[in-house]
C-alpha positions as CSV (number, residue, x, y, z in Angstrom):
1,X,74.7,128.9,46.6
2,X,76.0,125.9,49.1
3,X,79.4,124.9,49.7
4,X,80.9,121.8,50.6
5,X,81.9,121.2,54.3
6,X,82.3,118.7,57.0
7,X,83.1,115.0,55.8
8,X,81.9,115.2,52.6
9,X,84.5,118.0,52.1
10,X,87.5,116.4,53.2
11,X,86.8,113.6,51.2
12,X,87.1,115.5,47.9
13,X,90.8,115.1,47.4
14,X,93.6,117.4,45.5
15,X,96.5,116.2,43.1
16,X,98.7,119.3,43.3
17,X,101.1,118.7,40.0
18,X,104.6,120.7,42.0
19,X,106.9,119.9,39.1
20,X,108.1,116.4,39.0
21,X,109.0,115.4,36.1
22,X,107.1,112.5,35.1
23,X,108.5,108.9,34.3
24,X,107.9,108.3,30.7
25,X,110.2,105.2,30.1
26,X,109.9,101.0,29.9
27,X,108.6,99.7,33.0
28,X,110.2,96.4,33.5
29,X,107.7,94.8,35.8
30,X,108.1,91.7,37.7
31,X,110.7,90.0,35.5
32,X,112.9,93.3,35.6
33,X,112.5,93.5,39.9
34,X,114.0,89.9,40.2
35,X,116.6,90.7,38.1
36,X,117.7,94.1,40.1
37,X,117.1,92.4,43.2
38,X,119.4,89.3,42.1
39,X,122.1,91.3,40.7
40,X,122.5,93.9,43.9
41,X,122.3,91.0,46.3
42,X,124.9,89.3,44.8
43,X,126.8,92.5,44.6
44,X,126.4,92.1,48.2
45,X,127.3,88.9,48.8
46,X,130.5,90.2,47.9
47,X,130.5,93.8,49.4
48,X,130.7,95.1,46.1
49,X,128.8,99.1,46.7
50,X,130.0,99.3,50.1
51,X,132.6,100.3,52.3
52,X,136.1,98.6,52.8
53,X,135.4,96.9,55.9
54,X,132.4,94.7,54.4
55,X,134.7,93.2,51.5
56,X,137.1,91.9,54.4
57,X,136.1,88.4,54.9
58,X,134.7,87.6,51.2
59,X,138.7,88.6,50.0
60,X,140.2,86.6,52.5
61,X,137.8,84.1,51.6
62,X,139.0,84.0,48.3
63,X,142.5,83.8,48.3
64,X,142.5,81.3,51.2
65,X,140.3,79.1,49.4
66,X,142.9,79.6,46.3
67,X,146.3,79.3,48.1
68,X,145.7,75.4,47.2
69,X,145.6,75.8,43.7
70,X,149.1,77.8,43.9
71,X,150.7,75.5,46.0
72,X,150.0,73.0,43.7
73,X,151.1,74.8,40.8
74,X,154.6,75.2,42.4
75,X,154.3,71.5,43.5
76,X,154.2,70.6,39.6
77,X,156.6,73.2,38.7
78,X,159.4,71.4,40.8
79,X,158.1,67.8,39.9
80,X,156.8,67.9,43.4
81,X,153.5,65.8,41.9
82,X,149.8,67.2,41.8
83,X,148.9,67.5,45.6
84,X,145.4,68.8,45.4
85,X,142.1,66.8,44.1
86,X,139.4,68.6,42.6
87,X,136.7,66.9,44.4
88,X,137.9,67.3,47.8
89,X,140.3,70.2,47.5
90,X,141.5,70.2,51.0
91,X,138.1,69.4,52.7
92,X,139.2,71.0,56.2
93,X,139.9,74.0,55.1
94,X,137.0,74.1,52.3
95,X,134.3,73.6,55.2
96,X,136.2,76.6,57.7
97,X,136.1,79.0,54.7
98,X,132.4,78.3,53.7
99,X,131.4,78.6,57.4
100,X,132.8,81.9,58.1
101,X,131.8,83.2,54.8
102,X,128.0,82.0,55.0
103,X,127.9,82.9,58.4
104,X,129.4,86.6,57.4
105,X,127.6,87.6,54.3
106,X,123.9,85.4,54.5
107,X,122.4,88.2,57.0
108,X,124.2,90.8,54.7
109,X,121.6,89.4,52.2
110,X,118.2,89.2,54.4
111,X,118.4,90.2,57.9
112,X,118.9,94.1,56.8
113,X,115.5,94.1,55.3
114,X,114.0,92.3,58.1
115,X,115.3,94.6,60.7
116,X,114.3,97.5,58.8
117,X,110.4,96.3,58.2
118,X,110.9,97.0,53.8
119,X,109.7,93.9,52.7
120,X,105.6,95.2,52.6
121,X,107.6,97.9,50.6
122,X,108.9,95.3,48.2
123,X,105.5,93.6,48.0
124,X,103.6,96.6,46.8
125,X,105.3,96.1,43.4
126,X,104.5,93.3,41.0
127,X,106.5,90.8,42.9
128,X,104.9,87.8,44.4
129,X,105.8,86.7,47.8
130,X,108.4,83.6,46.5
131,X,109.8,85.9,43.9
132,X,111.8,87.8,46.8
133,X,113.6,84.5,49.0
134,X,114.2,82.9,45.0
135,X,116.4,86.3,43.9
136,X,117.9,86.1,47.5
137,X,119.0,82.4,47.2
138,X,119.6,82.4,43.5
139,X,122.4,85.2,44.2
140,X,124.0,83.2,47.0
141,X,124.1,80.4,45.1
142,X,126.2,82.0,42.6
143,X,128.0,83.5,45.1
144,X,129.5,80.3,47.0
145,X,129.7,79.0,43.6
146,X,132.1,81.6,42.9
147,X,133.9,81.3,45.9
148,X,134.0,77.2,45.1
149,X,134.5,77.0,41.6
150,X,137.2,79.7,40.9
151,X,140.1,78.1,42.9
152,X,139.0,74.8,41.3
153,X,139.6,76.3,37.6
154,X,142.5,77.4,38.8
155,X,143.9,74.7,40.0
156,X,142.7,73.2,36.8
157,X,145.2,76.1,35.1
158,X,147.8,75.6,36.8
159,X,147.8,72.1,36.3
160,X,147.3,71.8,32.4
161,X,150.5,74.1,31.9
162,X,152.6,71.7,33.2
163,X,150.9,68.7,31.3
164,X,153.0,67.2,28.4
165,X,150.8,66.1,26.0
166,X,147.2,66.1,25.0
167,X,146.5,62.7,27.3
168,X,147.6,64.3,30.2
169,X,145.4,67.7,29.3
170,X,142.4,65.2,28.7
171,X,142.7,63.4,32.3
172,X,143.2,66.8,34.0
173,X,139.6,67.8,32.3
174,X,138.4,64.6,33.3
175,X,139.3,65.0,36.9
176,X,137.3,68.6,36.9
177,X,134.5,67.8,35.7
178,X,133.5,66.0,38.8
179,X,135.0,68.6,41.4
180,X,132.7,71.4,39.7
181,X,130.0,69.1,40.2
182,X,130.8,68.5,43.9
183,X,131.4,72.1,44.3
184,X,127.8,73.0,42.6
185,X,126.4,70.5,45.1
186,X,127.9,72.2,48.3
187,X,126.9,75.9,46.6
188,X,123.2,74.7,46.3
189,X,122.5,72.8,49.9
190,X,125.3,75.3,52.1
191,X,123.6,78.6,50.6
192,X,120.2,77.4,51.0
193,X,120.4,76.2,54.5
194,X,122.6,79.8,55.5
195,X,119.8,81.7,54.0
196,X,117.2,79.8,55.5
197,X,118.9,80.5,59.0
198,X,119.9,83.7,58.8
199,X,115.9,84.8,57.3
200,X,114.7,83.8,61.1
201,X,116.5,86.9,62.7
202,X,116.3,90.2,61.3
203,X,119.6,91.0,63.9
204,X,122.9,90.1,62.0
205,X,124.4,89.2,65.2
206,X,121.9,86.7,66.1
207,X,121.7,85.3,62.3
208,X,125.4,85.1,62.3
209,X,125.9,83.3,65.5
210,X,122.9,80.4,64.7
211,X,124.6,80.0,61.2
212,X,127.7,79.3,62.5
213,X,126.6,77.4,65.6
214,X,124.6,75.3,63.5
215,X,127.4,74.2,60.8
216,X,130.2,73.6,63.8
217,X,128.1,72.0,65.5
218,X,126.8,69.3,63.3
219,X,130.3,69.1,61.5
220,X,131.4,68.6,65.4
221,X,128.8,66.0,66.1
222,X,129.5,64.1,63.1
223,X,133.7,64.0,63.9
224,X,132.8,62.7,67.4
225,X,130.6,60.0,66.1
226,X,133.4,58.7,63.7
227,X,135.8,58.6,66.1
228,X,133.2,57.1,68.4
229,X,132.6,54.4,66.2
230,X,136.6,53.7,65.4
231,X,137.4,53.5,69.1
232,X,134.7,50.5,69.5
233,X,136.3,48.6,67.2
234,X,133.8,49.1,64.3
235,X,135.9,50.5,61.7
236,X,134.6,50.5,58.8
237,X,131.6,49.4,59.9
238,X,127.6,50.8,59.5
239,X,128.1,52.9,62.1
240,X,131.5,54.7,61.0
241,X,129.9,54.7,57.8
242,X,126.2,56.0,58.6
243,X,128.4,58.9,61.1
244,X,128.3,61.8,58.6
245,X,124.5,61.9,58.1
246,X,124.3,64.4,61.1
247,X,126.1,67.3,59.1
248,X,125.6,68.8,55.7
249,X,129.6,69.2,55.4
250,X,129.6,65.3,55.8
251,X,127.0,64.9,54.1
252,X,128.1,65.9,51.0
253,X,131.5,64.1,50.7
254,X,129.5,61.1,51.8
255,X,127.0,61.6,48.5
256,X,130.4,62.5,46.6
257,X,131.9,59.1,47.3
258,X,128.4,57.5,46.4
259,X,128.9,58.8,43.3
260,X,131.9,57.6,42.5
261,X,134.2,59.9,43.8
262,X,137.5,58.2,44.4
263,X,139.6,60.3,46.7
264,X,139.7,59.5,50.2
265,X,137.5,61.8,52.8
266,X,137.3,62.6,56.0
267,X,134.6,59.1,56.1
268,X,134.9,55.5,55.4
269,X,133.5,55.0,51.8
270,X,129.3,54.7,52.6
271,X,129.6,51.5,50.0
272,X,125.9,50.1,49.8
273,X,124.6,52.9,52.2
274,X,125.9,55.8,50.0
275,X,122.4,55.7,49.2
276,X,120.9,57.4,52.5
277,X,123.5,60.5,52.1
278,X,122.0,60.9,49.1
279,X,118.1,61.0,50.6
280,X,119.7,63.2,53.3
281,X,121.4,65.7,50.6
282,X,117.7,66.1,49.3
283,X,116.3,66.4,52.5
284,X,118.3,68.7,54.0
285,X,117.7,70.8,50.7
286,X,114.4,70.7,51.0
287,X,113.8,71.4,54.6
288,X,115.9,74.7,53.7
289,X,114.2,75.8,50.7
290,X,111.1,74.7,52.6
291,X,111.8,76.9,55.5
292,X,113.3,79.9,53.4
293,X,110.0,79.6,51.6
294,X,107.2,79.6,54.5
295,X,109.7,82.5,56.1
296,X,109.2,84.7,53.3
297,X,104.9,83.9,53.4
298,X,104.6,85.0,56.8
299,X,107.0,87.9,56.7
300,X,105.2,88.9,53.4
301,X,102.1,90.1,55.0
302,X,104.0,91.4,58.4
């Protein structure tokens, strides 16, 4: 009688059964992971599951970007007048909160997973290599969506209640329905292009500090060119009105006006050239979804 040995021996494998219980329910598959994978990163988005300290600047966030809508509640209330638009809604301080937030909570979303090398654990499931960056960005989308569309609806609230009539109800509805559209436009191209920055760094502080270097920057640069322009005399001019191309906060107020917007932004009104903000806004979109995209192939097989 012979026995086994050498390597023909350790390759005869053992399954030792040591009392698991066994998983006998639906498996979801693909469909279910992108689901579960949406739904907990916009949980933290928000630092919904964590600790106090990581809900900080998505709460502040919040009820700075809806002190507007109360001030101009009490502005009606004493028949102080309606002093917030819904399509710009104080652009200043719109563009400050969106830069710290994306800044804050766009690595929260990615770099984590980077840093920690889990993404060739995520890839061993049915999940194809695009199916990961599409949950990321379809949460933060719906996150800065949140963050943008809230305080509009409720400036829409607090406006309707002191309407008189169903004319004045009818132009307030009027009025929104553009400023949600402006605000889906900034949720789209900001969240995409904060994503897309923070995937290139698996160190928060690193994908933090491009995010926000790369929004002041541009929003800096496009300021300076407009005051640039004004002080050579050209006013209104193709210059002043070509000077917000350079940032995607500029950017999209000059593609709002384009389309009709009528209040007044922080640029002269683009007139005939509104056209080229709007080949920018798709451009910049997709060089971001681009990048977010070809991150996520490479880091797929890493």
């Amino acid at each position: 009688m012979t026995t086994q040995s050498g390597p023909q021996a350790a390759r005869a494998g053992v399954i030792h059964d040591i009392g698991y219980r066994h998983y006998e329910g639906p498996r979801l598959g693909r469909a279910g992971i992108i689901r579960a994978l949406g739904w907990h990163s916009l949980r933290s988005a928000f630092g919904i599951g964590r600790g106090a300290k990581a809900k900080i600047i998505p709460v502040i966030a919040f009820v700075l970007l809806c002190l507007p809508a109360v001030v101009n509640a009490i502005s009606l209330a004493t028949h102080g007048g309606q002093v917030v638009k819904y399509d710009t809604y104080l652009f200043q301080l719109r563009v400050l909160i969106m830069i710290i937030f994306i800044a804050a909570q766009a690595p929260e979303l990615v770099s984590r997973d980077l840093r920690s090398h889990v993404l060739p654990l995520y890839f061993s499931r049915p999940l194809r290599r695009l199916d990961y960056p599409a949950a990321k960005l379809g949460a933060f989308i719906l996150a800065c969506l949140a963050l943008l569309e809230i305080p509009l609806l409720l400036l829409y609230l607090g406006s309707i209640s002191q309407a008189h009539g169903g004319g004045a109800i009818w132009a307030q509805t009027r009025a929104l329905i553009p400023g949600l559209l402006v605000g889906l436009a900034w949720a789209v191209l900001l969240a995409s292009i904060g994503l897309a920055l923070a995937s290139l760094s698996g160190r928060r502080a690193y994908a933090t500090g491009s995010i926000a270097i790369c929004f002041f920057l541009s929003w800096a640069l496009a300021g300076l060119l407009r005051g640039v322009t004004s002080e050579n005399g050209m006013g209104a001019g193709a210059g002043a009105r070509l000077s917000g191309l350079v940032s995607p906060f500029t950017v999209l107020d000059g593609l709002r006006q384009w389309l009709g917007g009528t209040s007044p932004g922080p640029l002269p009104r683009p007139g005939d050239l509104g056209v080229l903000y709007g080949v920018m806004f798709l451009l910049m979109l997709a060089a971001a979804v681009g990048g977010l995209a070809a991150r996520y192939r490479k880091a797929g097989i890493s």
